[in-house]
Predicted model as a PDB file, atoms N, CA, C, CB and O in Angstrom, pLDDT in the B-factor column:
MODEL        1                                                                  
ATOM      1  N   UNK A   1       5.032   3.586  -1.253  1.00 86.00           N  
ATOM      2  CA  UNK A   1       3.974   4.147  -2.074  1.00 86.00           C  
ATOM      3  C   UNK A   1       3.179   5.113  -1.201  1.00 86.00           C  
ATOM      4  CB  UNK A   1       3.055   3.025  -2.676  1.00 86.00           C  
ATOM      5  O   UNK A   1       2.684   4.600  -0.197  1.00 86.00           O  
ATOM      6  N   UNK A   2       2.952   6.489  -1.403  1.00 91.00           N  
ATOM      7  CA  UNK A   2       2.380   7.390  -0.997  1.00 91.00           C  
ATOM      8  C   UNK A   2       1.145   7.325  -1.272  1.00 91.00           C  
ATOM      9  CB  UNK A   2       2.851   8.321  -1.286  1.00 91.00           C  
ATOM     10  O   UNK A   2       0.798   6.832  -2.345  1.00 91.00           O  
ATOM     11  N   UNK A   3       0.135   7.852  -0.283  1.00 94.00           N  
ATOM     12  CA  UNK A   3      -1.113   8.071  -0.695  1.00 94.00           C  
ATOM     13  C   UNK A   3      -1.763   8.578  -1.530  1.00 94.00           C  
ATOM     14  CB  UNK A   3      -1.486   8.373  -0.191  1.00 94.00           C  
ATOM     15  O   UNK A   3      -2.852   8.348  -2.056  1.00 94.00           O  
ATOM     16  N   UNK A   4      -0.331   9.942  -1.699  1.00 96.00           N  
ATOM     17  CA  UNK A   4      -1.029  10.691  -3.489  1.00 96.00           C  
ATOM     18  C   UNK A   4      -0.887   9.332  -4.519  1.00 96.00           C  
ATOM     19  CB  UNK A   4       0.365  12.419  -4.439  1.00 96.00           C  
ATOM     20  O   UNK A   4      -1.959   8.885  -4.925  1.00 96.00           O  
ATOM     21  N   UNK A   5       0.051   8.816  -4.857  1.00 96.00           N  
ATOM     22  CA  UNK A   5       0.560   8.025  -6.093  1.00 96.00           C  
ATOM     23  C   UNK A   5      -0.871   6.617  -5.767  1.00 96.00           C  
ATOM     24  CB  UNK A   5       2.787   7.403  -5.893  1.00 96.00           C  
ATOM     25  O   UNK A   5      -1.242   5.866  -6.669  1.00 96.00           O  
ATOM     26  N   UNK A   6      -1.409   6.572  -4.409  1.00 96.00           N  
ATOM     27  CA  UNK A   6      -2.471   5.401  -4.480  1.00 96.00           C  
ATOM     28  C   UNK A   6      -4.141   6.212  -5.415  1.00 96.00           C  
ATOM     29  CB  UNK A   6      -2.842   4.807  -2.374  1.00 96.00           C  
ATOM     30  O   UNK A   6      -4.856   5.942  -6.380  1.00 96.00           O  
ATOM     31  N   UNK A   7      -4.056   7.084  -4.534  1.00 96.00           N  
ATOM     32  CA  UNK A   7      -5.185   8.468  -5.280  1.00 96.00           C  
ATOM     33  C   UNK A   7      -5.024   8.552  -6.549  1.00 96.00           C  
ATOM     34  CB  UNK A   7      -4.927  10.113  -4.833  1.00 96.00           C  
ATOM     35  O   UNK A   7      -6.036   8.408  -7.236  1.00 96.00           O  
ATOM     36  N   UNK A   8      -3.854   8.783  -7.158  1.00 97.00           N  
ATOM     37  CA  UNK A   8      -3.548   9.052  -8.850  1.00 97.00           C  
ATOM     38  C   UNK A   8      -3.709   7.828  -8.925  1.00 97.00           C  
ATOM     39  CB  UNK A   8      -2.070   9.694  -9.577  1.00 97.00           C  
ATOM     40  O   UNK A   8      -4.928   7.699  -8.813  1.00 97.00           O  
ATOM     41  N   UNK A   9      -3.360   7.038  -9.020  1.00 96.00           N  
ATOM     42  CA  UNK A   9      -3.559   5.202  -9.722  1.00 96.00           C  
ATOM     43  C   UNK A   9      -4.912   5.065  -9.809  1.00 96.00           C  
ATOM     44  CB  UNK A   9      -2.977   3.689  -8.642  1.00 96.00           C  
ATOM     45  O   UNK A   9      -5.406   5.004 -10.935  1.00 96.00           O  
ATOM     46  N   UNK A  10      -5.752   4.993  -8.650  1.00 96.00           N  
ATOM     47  CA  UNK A  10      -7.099   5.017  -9.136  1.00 96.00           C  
ATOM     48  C   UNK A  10      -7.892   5.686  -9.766  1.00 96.00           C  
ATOM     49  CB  UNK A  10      -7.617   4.941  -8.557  1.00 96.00           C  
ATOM     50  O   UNK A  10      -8.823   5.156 -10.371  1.00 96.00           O  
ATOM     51  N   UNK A  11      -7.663   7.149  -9.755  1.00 96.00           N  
ATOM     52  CA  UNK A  11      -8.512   7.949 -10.681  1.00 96.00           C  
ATOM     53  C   UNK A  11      -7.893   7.592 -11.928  1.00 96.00           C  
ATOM     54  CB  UNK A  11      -8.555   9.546 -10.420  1.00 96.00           C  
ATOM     55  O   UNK A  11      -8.354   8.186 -12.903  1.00 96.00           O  
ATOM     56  N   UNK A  12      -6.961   6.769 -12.145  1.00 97.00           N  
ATOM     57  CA  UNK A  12      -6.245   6.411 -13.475  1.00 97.00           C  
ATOM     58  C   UNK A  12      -7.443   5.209 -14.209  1.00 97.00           C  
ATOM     59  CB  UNK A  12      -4.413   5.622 -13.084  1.00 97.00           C  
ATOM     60  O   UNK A  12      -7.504   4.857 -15.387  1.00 97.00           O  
ATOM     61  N   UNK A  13      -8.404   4.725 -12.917  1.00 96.00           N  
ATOM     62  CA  UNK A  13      -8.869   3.400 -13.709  1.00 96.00           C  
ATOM     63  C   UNK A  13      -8.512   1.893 -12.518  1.00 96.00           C  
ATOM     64  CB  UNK A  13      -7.712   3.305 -15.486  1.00 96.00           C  
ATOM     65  O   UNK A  13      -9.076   0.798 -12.517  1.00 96.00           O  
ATOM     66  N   UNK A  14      -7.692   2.260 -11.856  1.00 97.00           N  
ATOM     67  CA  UNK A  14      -7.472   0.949 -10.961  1.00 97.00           C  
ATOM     68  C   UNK A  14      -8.576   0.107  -9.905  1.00 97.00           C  
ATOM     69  CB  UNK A  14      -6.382   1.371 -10.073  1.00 97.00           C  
ATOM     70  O   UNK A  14      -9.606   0.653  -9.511  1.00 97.00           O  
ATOM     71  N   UNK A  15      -8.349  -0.721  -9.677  1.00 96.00           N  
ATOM     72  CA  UNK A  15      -9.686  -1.367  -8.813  1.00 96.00           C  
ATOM     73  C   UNK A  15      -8.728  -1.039  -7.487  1.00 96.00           C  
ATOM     74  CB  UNK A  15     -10.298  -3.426  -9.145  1.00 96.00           C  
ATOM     75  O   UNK A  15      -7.569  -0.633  -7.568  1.00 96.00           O  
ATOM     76  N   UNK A  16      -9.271  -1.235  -6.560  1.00 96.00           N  
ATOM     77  CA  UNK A  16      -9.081  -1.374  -4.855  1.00 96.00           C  
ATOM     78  C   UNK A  16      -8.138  -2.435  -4.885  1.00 96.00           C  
ATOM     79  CB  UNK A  16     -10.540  -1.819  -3.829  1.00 96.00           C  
ATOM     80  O   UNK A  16      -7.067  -2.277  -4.299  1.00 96.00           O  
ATOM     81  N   UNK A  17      -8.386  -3.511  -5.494  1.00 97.00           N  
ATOM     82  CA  UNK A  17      -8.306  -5.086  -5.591  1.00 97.00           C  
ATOM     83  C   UNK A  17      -6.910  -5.428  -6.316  1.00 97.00           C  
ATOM     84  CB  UNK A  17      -9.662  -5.751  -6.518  1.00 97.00           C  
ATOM     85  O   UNK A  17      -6.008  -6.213  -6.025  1.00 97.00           O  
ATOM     86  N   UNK A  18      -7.097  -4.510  -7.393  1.00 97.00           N  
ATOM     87  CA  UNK A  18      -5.408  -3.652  -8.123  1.00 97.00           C  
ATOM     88  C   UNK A  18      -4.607  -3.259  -7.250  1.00 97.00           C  
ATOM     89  CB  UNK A  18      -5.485  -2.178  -8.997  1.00 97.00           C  
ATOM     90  O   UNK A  18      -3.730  -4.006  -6.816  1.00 97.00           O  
ATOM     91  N   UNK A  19      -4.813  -1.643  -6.712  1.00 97.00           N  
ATOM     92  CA  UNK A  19      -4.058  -1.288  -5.586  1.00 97.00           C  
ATOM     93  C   UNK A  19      -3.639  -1.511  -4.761  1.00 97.00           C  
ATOM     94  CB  UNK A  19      -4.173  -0.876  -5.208  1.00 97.00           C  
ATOM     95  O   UNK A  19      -2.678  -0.904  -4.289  1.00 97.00           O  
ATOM     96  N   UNK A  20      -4.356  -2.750  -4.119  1.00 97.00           N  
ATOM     97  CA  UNK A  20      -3.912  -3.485  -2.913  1.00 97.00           C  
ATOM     98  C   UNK A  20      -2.547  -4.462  -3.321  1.00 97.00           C  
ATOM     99  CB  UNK A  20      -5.259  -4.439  -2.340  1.00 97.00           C  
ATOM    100  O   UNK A  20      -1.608  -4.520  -2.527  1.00 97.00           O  
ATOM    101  N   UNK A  21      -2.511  -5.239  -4.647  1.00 97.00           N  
ATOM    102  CA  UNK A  21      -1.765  -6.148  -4.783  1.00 97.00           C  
ATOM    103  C   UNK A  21      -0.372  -4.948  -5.230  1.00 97.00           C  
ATOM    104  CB  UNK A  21      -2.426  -7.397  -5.878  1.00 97.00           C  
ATOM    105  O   UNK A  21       0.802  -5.060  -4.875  1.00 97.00           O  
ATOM    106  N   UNK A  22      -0.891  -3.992  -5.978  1.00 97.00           N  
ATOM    107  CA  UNK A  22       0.377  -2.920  -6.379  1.00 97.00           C  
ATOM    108  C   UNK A  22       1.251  -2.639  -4.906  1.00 97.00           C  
ATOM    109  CB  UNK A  22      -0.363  -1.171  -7.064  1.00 97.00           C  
ATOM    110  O   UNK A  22       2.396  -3.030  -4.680  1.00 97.00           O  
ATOM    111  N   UNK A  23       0.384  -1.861  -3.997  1.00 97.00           N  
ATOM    112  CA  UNK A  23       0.815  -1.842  -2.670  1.00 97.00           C  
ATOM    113  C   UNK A  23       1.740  -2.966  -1.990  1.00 97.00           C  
ATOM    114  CB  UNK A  23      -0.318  -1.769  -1.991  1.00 97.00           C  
ATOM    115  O   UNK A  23       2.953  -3.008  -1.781  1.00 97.00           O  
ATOM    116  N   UNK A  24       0.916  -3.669  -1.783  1.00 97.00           N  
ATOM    117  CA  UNK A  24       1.905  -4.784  -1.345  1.00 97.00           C  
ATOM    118  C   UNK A  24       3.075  -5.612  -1.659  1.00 97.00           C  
ATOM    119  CB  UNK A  24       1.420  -5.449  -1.210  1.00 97.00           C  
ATOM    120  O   UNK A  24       3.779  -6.386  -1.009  1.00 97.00           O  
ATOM    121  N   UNK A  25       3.054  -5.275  -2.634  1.00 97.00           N  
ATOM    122  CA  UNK A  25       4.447  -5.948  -3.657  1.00 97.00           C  
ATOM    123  C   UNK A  25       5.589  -4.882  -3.763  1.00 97.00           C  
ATOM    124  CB  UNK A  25       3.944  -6.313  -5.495  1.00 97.00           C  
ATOM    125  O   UNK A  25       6.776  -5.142  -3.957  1.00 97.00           O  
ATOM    126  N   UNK A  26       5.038  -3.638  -3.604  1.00 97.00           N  
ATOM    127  CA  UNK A  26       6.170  -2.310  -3.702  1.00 97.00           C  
ATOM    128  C   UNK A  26       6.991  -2.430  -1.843  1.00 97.00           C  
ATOM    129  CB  UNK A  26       4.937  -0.218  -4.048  1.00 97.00           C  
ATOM    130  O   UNK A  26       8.173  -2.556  -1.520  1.00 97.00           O  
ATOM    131  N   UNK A  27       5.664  -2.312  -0.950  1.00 96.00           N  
ATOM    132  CA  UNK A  27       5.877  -2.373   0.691  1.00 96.00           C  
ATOM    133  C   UNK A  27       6.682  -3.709   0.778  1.00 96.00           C  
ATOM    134  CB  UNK A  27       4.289  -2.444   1.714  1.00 96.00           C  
ATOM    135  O   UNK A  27       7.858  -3.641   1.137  1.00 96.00           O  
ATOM    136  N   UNK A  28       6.176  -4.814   0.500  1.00 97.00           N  
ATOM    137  CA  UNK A  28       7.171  -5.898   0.307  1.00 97.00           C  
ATOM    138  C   UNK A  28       8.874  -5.514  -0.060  1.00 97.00           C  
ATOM    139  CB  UNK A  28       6.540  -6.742  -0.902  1.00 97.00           C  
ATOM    140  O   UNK A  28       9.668  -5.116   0.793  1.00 97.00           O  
ATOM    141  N   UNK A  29       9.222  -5.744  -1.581  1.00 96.00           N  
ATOM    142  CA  UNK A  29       9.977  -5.296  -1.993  1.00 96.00           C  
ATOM    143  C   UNK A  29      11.029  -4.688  -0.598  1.00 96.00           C  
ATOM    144  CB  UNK A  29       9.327  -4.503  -2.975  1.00 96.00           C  
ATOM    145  O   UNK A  29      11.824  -5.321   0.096  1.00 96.00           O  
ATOM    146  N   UNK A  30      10.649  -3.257  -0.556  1.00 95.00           N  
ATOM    147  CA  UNK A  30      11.345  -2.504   0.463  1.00 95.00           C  
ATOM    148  C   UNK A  30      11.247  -3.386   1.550  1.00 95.00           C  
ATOM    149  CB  UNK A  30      10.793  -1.100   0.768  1.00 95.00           C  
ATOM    150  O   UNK A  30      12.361  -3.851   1.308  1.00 95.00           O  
ATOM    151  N   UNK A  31      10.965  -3.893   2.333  1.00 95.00           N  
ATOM    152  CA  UNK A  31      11.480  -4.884   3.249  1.00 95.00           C  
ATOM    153  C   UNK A  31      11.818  -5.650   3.034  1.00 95.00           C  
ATOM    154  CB  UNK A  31      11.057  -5.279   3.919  1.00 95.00           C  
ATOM    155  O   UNK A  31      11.827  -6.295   4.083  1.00 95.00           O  
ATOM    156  N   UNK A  32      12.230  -6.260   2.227  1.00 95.00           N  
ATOM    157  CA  UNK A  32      13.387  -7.287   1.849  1.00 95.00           C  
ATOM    158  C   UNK A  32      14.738  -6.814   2.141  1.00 95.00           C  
ATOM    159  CB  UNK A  32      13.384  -7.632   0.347  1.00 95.00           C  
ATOM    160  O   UNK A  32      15.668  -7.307   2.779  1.00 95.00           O  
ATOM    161  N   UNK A  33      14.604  -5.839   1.568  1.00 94.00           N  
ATOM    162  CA  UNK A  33      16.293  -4.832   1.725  1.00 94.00           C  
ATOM    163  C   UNK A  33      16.156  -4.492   3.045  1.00 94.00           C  
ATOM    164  CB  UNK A  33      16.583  -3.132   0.683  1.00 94.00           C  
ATOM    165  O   UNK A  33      17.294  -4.285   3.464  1.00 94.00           O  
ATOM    166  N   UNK A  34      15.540  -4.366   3.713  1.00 93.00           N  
ATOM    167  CA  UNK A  34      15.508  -3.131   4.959  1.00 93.00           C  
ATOM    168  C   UNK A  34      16.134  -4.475   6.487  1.00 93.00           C  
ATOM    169  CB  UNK A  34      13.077  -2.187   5.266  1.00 93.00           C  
ATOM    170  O   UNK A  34      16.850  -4.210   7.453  1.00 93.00           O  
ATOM    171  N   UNK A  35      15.548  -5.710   6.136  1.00 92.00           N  
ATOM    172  CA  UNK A  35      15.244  -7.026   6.601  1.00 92.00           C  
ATOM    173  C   UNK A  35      17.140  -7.377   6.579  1.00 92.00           C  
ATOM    174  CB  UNK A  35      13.935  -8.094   5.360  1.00 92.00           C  
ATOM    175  O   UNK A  35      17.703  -7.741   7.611  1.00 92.00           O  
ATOM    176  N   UNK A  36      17.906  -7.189   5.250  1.00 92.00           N  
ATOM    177  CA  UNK A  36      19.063  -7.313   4.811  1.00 92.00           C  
ATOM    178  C   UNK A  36      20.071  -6.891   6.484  1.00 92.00           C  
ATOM    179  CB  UNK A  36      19.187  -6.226   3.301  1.00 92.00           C  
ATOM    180  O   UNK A  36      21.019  -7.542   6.924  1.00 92.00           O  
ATOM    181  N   UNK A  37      19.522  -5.779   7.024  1.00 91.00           N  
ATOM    182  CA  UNK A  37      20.531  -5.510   8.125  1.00 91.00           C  
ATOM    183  C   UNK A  37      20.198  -6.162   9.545  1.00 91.00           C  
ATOM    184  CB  UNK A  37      20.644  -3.955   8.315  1.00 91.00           C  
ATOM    185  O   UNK A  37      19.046  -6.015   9.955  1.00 91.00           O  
ATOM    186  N   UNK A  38      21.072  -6.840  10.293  1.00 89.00           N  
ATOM    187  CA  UNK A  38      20.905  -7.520  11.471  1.00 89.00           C  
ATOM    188  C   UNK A  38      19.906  -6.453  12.779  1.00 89.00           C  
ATOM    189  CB  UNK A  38      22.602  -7.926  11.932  1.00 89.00           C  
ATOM    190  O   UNK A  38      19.509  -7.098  13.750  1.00 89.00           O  
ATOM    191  N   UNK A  39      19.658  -5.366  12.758  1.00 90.00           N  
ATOM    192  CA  UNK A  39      19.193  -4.671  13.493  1.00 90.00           C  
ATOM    193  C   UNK A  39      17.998  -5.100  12.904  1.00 90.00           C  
ATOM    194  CB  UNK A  39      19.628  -3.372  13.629  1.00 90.00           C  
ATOM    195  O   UNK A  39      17.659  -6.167  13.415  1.00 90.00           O  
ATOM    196  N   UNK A  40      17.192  -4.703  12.014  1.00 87.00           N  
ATOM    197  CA  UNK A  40      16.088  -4.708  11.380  1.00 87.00           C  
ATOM    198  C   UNK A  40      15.527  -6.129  10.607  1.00 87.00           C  
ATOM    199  CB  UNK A  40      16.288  -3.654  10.525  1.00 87.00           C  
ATOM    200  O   UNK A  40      14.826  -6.097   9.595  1.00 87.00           O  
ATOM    201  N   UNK A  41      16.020  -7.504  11.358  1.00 89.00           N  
ATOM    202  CA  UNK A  41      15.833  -8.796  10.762  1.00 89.00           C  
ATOM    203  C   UNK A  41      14.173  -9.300  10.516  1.00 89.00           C  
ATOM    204  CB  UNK A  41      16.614  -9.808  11.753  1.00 89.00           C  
ATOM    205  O   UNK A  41      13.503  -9.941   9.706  1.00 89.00           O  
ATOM    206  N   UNK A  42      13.991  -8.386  12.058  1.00 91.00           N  
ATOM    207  CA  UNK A  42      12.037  -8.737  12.648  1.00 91.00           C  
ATOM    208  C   UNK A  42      11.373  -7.601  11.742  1.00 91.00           C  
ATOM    209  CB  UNK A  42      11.491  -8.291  14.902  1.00 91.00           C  
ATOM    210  O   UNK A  42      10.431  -8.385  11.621  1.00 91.00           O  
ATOM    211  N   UNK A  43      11.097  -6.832  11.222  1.00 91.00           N  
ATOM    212  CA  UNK A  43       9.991  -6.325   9.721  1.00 91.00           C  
ATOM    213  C   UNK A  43       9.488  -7.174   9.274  1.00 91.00           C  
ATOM    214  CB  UNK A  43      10.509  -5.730   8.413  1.00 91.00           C  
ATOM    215  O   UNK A  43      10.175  -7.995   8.667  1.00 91.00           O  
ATOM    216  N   UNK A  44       8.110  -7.344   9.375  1.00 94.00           N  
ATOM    217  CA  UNK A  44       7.298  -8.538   8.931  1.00 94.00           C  
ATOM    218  C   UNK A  44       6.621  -7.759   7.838  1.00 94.00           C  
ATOM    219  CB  UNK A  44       6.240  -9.295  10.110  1.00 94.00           C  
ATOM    220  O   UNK A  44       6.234  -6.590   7.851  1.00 94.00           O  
ATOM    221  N   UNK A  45       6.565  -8.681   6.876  1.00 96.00           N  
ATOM    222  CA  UNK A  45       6.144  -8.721   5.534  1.00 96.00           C  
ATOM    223  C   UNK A  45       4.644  -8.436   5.428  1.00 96.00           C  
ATOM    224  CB  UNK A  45       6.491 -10.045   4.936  1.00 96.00           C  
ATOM    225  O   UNK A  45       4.172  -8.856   6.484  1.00 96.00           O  
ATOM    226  N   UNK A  46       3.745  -7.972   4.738  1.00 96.00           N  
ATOM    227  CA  UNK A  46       2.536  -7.386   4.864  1.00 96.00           C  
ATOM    228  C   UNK A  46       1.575  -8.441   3.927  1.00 96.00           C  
ATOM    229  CB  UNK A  46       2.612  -5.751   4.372  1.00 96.00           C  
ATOM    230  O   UNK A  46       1.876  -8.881   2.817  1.00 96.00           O  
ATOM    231  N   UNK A  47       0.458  -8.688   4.622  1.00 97.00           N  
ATOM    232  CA  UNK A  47      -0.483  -9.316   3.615  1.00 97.00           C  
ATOM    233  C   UNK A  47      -1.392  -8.597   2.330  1.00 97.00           C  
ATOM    234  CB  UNK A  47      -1.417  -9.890   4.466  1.00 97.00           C  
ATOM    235  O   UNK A  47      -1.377  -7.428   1.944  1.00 97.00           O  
ATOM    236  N   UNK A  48      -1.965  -9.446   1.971  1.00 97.00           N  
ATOM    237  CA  UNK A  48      -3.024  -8.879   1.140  1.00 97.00           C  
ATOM    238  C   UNK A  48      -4.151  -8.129   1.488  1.00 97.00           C  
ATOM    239  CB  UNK A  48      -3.494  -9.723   0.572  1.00 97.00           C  
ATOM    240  O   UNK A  48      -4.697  -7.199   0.896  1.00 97.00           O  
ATOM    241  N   UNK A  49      -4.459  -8.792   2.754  1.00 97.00           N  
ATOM    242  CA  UNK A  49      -5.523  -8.231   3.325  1.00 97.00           C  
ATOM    243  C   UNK A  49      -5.322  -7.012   4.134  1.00 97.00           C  
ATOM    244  CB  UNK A  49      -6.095  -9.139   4.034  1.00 97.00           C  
ATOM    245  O   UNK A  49      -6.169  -6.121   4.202  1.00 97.00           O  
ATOM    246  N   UNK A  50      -4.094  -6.986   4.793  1.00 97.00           N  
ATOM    247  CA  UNK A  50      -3.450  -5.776   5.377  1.00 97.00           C  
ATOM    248  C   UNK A  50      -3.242  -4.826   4.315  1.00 97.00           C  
ATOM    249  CB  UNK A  50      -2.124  -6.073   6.073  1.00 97.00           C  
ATOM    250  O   UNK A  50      -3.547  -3.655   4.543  1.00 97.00           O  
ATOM    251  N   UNK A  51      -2.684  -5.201   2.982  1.00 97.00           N  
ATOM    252  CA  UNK A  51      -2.462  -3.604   2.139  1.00 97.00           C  
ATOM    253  C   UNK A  51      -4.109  -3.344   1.326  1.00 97.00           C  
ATOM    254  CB  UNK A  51      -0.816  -3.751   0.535  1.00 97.00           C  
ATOM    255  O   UNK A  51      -4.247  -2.255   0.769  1.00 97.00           O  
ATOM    256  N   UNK A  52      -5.074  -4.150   1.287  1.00 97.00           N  
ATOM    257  CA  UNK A  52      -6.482  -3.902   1.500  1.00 97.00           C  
ATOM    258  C   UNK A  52      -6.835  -2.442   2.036  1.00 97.00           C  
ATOM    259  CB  UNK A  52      -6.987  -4.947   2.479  1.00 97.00           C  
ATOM    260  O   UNK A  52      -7.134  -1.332   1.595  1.00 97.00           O  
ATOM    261  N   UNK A  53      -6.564  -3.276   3.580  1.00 98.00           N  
ATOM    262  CA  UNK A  53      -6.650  -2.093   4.434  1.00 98.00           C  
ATOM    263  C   UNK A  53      -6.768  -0.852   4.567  1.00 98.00           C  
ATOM    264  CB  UNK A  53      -6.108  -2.039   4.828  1.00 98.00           C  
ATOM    265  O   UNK A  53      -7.603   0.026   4.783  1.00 98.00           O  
ATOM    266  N   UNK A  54      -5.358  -1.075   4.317  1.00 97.00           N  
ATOM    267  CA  UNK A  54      -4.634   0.095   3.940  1.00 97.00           C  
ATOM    268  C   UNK A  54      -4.954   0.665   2.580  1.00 97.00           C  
ATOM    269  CB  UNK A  54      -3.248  -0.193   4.003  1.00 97.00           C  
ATOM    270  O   UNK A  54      -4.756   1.876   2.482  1.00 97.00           O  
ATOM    271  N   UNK A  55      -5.288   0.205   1.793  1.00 97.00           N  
ATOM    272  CA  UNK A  55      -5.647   1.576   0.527  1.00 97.00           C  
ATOM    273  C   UNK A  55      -6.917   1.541   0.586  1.00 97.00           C  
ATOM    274  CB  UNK A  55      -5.186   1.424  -1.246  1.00 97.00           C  
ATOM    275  O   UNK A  55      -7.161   2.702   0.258  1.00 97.00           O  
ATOM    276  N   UNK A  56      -8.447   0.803   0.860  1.00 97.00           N  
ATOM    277  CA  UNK A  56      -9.496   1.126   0.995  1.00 97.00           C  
ATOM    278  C   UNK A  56      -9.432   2.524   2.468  1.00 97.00           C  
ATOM    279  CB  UNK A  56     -10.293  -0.351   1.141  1.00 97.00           C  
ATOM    280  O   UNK A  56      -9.930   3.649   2.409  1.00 97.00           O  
ATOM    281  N   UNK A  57      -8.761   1.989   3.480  1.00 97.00           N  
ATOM    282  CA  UNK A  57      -8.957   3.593   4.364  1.00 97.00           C  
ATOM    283  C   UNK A  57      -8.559   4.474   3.733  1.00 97.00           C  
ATOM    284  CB  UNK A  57      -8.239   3.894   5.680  1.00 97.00           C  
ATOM    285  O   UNK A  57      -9.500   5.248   3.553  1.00 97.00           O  
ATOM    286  N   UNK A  58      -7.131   5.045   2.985  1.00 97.00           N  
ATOM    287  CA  UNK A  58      -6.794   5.794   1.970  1.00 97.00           C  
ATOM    288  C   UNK A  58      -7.918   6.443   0.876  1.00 97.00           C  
ATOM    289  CB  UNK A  58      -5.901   4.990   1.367  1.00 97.00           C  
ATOM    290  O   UNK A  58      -7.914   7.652   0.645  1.00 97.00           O  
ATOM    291  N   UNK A  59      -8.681   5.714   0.359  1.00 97.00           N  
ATOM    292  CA  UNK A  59      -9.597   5.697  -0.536  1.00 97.00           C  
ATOM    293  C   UNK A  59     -10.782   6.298  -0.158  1.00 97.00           C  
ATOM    294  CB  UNK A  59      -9.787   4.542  -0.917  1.00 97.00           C  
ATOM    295  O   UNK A  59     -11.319   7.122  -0.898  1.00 97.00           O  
ATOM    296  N   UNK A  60     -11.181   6.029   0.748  1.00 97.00           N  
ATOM    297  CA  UNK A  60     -12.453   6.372   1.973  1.00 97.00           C  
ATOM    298  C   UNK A  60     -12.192   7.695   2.280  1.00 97.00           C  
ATOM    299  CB  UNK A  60     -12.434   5.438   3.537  1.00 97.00           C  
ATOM    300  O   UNK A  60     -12.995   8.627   2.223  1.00 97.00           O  
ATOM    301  N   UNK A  61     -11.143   7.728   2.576  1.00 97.00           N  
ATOM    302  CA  UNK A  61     -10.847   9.252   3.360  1.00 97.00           C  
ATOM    303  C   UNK A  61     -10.993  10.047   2.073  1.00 97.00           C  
ATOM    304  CB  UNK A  61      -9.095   9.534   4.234  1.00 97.00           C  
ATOM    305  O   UNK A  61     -11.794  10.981   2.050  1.00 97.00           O  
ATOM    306  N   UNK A  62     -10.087   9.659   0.723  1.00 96.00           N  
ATOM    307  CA  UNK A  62     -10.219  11.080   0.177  1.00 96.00           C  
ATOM    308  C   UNK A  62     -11.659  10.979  -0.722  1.00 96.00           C  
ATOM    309  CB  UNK A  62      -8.738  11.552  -0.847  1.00 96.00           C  
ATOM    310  O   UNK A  62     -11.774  11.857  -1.577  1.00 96.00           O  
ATOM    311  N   UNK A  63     -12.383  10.337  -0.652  1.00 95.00           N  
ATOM    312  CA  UNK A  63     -14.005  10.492  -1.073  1.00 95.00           C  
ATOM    313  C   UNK A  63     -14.619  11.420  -0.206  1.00 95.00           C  
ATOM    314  CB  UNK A  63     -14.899   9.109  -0.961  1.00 95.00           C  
ATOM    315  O   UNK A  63     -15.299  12.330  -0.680  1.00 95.00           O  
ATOM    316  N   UNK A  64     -14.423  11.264   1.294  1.00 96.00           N  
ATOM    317  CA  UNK A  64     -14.913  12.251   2.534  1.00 96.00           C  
ATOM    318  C   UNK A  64     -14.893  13.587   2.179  1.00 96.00           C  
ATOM    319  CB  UNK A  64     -14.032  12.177   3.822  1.00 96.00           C  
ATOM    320  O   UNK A  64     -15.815  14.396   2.075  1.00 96.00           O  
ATOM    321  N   UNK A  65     -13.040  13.753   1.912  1.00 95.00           N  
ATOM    322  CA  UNK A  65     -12.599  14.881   1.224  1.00 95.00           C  
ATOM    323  C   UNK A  65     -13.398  15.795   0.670  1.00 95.00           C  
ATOM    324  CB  UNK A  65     -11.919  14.564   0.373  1.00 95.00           C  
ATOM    325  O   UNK A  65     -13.754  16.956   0.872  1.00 95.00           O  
ATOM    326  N   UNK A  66     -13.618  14.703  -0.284  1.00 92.00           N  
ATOM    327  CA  UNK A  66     -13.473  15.490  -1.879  1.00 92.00           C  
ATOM    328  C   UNK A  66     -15.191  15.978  -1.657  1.00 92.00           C  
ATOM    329  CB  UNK A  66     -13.017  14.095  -3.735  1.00 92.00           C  
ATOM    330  O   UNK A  66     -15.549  16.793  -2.507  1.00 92.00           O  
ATOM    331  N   UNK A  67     -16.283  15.578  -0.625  1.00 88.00           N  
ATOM    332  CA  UNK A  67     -17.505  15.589  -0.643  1.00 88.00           C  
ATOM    333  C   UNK A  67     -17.813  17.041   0.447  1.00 88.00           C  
ATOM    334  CB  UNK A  67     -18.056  14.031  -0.209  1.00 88.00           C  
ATOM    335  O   UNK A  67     -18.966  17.397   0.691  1.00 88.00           O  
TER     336      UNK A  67                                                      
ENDMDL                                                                          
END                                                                             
């Protein structure tokens, strides 16, 4: 999930609290498969509070932006 598609979701109406669980279940997802090959077994799975993180800094920044 790209930062534009986190930006469009919320100006759509989404909470932080939304985005975070959307985030993390998509970032999840893709490491499951990625996890599938013996090179790449160690990809650790992301929390809630980590894809938090991650879309409130996302979020922050483009308010800075946009000001």
């Amino acid at each position: 999930m790209t930062d534009k598609e986190i930006i469009q979701l919320w100006h759509e109406g989404y909470t932080r609290l939304n985005l975070a669980k959307i985030y993390m279940r998509r970032y999840n997802e893709k490491v499951k498969i990625i996890r599938l090959d013996m090179k790449n077994r160690h990809v650790r799975f992301i929390t809630y509070k980590e894809a938090l993180n991650r879309v409130e800094r996302i979020l922050i920044k483009n308010i800075k932006e946009r000001r």
